[in-house]
Structures are given as structure tokens and as C-alpha cells.
C-alpha positions, 0 to 999 in steps of 0.5 A: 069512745074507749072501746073505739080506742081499743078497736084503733090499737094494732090496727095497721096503717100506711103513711100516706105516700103524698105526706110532705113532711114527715121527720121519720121519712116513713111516707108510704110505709106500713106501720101499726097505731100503739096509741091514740088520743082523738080529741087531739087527733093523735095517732101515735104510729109504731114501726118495725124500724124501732120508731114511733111517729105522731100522726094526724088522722088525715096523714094515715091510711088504712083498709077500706071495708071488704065489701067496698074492696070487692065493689071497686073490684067488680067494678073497675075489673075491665080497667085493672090490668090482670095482676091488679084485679087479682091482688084486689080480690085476694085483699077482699078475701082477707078481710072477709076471713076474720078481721085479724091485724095480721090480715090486715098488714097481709092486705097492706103489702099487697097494694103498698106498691101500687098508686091505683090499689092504694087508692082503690083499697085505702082511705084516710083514717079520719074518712074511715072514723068519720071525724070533723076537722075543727079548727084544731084539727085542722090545724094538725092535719099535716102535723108528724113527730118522730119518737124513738121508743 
């Protein structure tokens, strides 16, 4: 458990574009977990406006795996328009090149303005972890609190 904790801190993420409420404003912007407590489903988001946010596992999105991005690229290359397929690639290629946060924020940037990308190359942060919605959980799924630091 801890040393998923450890995995989980830095890693970049997107607030989800569809969130309905959030008090920061921050719906589809990129930002980084400084925290986590999973029994709760806490994820505590820093910004580069200063800001930190209290996220649910469901209301972040995060990179899928290289080998899933580039799938979806070979396989959906007839339907994505030119600049698509090739910002789907580039994604790939970053994740393949070691993993590194920076590579990842990199990946982020690329997709953050396409709806399509977004879907084809994220998924939720509670799919990614494989974590249960229990009724506390469930309860928090659309739960988000602003921080200043």
C-alpha cells in the first residue's frame, strides 16, 4: 500500500472536463497528486496556480498505459484525422521513453484540447487503480474541495 502512495505522488493528472462541481474552477486542467489517502479516496491535487484541490479517484484522469495508447492508435488510425493519429503516437512514444512525471505532463498537453484524445488516451484514476466504489466511496465520487497552500 505504501509504496503504491509513493507511485500515486507527482503523478499528473487532468480534472475531469465533465466534473459538475468543482469550487477551484480547475475542470480539465493539468495538475499533480501531493497527496493521497485511499482508504477515503482522497487525492489531494497541487496546481501551478498555487492551489491545491481535494479530488475523488473518479473526478481525475490520468494516462493510459503506452501499450493501450498505441492499440487505440492502430486501431482507430483510419478515423482520426492526420493531426490526431500523430499526437496519439507521440503520446506513445512518451511513455515508452521511461516513465519520467515530466513525460507524462508532456503527454497531458498534448491531448488536453482534444475530447477524442482525451477519451482515447486517459481513463479515470479509480479505473487505472482498479479501486471498488463502497458506499463511502461512493458517496465521495463528485466530492472536490479547494485549498490554498
Amino acid at each position: 500500500m505504501k509504496n503504491m502512495m509513493d507511485n500515486l505522488q507527482h503523478k499528473p493528472v487532468i480534472v475531469n472536463p465533465d466534473l459538475k462541481a468543482d469550487p477551484l474552477h480547475m475542470q480539465g486542467k493539468i495538475g499533480h497528486i501531493a497527496s493521497v489517502n485511499l482508504q477515503r479516496d482522497d487525492f489531494f491535487v497541487d496546481f501551478d496556480t498555487g492551489l491545491t484541490g481535494l479530488y475523488s479517484s473518479s473526478a481525475l484522469l490520468v494516462l493510459r498505459s503506452h501499450g493501450q495508447i498505441y492499440q487505440q492508435a492502430m486501431n482507430r488510425g483510419q478515423r482520426l484525422e492526420k493531426d490526431e493519429f500523430k499526437d496519439l503516437l507521440r503520446v506513445s512514444l512518451l511513455l515508452q521513453s521511461g516513465g519520467h512525471p515530466h513525460d507524462a505532463f508532456n503527454a497531458l498537453k498534448l491531448i488536453l484540447f482534444s475530447p477524442k484524445l482525451l477519451q482515447l488516451a486517459t481513463q479515470t484514476l479509480q479505473d487505472q487503480l482498479h479501486l471498488v466504489p463502497s458506499a463511502d466511496r461512493k458517496r465521495n465520487t463528485d466530492r472536490v474541495s479547494g485549498f490554498d497552500r
